[in-house]
C-alpha positions in Angstrom: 155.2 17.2 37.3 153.8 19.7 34.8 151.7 16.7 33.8 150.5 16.2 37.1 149.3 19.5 37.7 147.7 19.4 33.8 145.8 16.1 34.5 144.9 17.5 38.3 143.1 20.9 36.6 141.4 18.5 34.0 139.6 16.5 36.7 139.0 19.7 38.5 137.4 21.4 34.9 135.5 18.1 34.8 134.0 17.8 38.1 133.0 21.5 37.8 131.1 20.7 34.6 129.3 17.9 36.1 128.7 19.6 38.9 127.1 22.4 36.7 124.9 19.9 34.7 123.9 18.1 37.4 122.7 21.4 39.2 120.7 22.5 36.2 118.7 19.3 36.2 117.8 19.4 40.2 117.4 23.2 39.6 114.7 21.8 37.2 113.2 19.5 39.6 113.0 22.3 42.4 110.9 24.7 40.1 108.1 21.7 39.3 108.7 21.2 43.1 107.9 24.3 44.1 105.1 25.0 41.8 102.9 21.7 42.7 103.6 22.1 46.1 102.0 26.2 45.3 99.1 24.5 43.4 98.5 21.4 45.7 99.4 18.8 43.4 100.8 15.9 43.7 104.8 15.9 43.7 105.2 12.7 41.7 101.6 13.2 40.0 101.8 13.6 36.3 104.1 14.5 33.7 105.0 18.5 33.4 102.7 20.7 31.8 101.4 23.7 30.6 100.1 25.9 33.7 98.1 27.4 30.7 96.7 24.9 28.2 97.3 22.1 30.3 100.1 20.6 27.6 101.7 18.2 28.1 105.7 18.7 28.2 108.1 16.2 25.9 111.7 16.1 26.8 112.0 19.1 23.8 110.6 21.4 26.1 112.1 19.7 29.5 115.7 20.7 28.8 116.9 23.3 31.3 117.4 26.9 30.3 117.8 25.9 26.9 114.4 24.9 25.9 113.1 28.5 27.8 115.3 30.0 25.5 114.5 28.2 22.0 110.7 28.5 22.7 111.8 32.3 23.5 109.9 31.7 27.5 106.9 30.6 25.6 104.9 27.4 25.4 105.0 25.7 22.3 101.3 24.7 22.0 99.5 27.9 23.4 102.2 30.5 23.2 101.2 31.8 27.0 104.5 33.6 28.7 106.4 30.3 30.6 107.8 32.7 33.9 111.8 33.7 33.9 111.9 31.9 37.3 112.4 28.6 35.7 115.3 29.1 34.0 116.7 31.5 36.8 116.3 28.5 39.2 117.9 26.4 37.0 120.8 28.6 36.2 121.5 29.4 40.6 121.1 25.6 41.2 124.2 25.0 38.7 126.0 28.3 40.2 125.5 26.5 43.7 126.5 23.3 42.7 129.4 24.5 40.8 129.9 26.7 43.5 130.2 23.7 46.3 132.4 21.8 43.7 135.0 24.2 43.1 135.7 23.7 47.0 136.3 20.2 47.2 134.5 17.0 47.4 134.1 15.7 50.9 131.2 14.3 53.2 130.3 18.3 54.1 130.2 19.6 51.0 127.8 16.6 50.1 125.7 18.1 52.4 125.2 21.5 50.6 123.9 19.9 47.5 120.3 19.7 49.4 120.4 22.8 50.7 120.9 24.4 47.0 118.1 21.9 45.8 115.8 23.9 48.2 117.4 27.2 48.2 115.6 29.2 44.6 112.2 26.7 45.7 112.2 28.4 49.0 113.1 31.9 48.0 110.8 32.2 45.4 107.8 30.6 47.5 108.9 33.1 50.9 109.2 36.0 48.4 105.5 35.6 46.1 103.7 34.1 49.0 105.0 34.3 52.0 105.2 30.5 52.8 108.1 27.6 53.4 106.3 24.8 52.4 106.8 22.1 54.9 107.3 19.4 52.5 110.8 21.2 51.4 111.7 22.2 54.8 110.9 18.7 56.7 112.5 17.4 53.4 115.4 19.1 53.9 115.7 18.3 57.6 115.4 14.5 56.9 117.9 14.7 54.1 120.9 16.8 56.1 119.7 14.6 59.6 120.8 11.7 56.7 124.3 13.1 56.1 124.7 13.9 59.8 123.8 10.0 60.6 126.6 9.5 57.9 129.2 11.6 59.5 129.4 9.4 62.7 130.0 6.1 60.8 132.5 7.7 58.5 134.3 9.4 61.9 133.7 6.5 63.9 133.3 9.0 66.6 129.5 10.9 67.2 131.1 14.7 67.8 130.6 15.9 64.6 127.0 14.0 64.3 126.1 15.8 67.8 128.2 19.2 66.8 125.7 18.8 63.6 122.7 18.5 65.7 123.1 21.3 68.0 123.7 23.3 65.3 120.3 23.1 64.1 118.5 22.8 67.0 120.2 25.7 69.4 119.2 28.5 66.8 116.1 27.2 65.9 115.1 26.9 69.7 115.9 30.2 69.8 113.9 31.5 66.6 111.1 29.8 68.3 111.2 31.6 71.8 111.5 34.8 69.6 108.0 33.8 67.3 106.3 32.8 70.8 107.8 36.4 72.5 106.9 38.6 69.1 103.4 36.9 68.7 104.8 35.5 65.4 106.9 38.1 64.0 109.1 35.5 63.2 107.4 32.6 61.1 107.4 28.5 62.2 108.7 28.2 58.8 111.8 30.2 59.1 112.2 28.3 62.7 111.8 24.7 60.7 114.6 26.2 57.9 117.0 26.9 60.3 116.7 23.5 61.5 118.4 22.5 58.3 120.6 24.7 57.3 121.8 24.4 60.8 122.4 20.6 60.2 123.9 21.2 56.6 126.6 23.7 57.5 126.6 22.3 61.3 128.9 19.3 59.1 131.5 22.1 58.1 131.8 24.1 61.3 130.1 25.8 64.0 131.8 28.9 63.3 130.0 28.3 59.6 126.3 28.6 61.4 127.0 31.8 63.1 128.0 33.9 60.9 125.2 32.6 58.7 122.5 33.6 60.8 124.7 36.9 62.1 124.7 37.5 57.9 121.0 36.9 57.5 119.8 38.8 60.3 121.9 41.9 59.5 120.7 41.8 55.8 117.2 41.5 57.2 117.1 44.2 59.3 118.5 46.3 56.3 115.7 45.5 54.0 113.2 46.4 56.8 114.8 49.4 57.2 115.3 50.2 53.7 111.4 49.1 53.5 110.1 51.8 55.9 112.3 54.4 54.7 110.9 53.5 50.8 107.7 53.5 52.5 106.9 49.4 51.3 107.0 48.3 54.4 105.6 49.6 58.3 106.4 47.9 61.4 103.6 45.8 61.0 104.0 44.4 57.6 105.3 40.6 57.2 108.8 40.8 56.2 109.6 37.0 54.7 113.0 36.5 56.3 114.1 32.8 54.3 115.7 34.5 52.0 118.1 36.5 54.3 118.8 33.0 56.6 119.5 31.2 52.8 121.6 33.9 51.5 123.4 34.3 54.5 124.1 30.5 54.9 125.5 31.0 51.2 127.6 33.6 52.0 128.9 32.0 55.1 130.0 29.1 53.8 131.3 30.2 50.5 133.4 33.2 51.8 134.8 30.9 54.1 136.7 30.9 57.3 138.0 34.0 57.7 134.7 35.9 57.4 133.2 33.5 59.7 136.1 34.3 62.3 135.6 38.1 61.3 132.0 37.3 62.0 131.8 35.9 65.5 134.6 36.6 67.3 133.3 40.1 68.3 130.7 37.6 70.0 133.7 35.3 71.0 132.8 33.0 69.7 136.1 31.0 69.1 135.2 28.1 67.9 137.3 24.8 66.0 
């Protein structure tokens, strides 16, 4: 039995490192994502370079985290600083995927791994420019609509695929009438993101969704608040709210059922 429960923790060790190396190199593909989309590029144009010198990058300096490190965040042809945001993105891919691992492997936690491909690009992008570049979020909308699909030939039975749907298509009705209604306080971007988060964690539970969005609302309104009281922000300044709907969707879905319950049942919202 001991032997069991020794070869059962190994495979579990194992999948986590996996899991862990396989998020560092889609962490890597979601910073050159993210920074051609930026510049207009071509996705699958050329080979990585040097934003600087114009470089190109051999697969010495195309190892994630590590090479930032050796190179000290440097290039290795001009020396020009090579942003911390590379690595970072690298480094909260892996704690994502790691992060999904640890919970099981199963048909809806397949479904995160997209999301936390998209997650640090979108952040990053909402946060310097204020954008959600629609190539990530239709991308990611095509790719959890995928998994959805999936769900009603591994069921046999289209309520989860339908549950899935709603899911992303209730809230983001609603985030719609509220742009139209606050003359676009809130952006078509955040509207198209909720689409697919709502599909991703639609595939765990509906109870998963609202307390995502309940989450990244409240942790919104805090950082306007805290904004205005710091003086950063006025009632009229653009607020990018991704951020909050990604790091609530997180925090949702990894805390787990019971703060999702805790979450919506003031709202009784009692769902299975």
């Amino acid at each position: 039995m001991n032997q069991l429960t020794e070869l059962a923790n190994l495979q579990h060790v194992l999948v986590l490192i996996f899991a862990a190396i396989f998020g560092l190199v889609f962490g890597s593909f979601g910073t050159v994502l993210a920074t051609r989309i930026l510049q207009d590029e071509s996705v699958a144009g050329d080979a990585s370079h040097c934003r600087n010198c114009g470089a190109k990058l051999g697969w010495r300096q195309n190892i994630p985290v590590i090479s930032w490190l050796i190179q000290r965040g440097r290039c290795h042809a001009c020396s020009a600083r090579i942003s911390v945001y590379y690595p970072l993105t690298e480094i909260g891919t892996a704690a994502l995927f790691v992060a999904v691992a640890n919970q099981g492997l199963s048909l809806a936690g397949l479904a995160l791994l997209p999301l936390a491909v998209a997650t640090m690009p979108l952040i990053w992008t909402d946060l310097t420019v204020y954008r959600l570049p629609n190539k990530i979020t239709y991308g990611l909308m095509l790719v959890e609509l995928a998994f959805a699909l999936a769900s009603w030939v591994t069921d046999a039975n289209p309520q989860r695929l339908l549950t899935a749907l709603a899911c992303g298509l209730v809230p983001a009705f609603s985030m719609l009438v509220l742009s139209l209604v606050t003359r676009g306080g809130m952006g078509l971007g955040d509207v198209k993101l909720t689409v697919g988060i709502g599909f991703a964690l639609g595939l765990s539970s509906v109870q998963a969704v609202a307390a995502g969005l309940v989450i990244g609302f409240i942790a919104g309104a805090i950082a306007a608040i805290a904004g205005m009281v710091l003086r950063r922000y006025s009632m009229k300044s653009a607020l990018p709210f991704g951020p909050f709907l990604l790091i609530g969707a997180w925090i949702s879905v990894l805390a787990g059922p019971h703060l999702q319950q805790l979450l919506v049942s003031p709202w009784t919202l009692q769902f299975s």
